[in-house]
Phi, psi and omega in degrees: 000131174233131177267127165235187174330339203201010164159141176293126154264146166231162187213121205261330156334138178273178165316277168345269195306346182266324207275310162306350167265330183285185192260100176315339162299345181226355167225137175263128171254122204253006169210172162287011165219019172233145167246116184259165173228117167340315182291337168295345166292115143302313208213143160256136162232112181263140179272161189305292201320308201139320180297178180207182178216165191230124209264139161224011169114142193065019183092340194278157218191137190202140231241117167275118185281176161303303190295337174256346175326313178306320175277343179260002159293320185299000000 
């Protein structure tokens, strides 16, 4: 499923493959079933464990594994 501002996708595609089409300057993958688009990070809170969650506005939150942290750092 993909959310953007103004309407729900549905998709049959795994992540990988949709994930090899975007532009890695503007989406990021911060979990194994979420793809973010960069420009929505607001905020990083990183947790004791490693993991971390990414604040995007209004409060919604969205959970950084450890294997992918690396990537919305770079």
């Amino acid at each position: 499923t993909f959310i953007t501002s103004k309407k729900k996708y549905v998709s049959y595609q795994t992540l990988k493959s949709i994930e090899e089409v975007l532009d890695p300057a503007q989406f990021v993958r911060i979990h194994r079933s979420t793809i973010l688009n960069k420009k929505q990070v607001q905020k990083l809170i990183n947790l004791p464990s490693g993991d971390a969650w990414v604040e995007i506005g209004k409060g919604e939150k969205l959970r950084v594994s450890r294997t992918y942290k690396k990537n919305l750092l770079s």
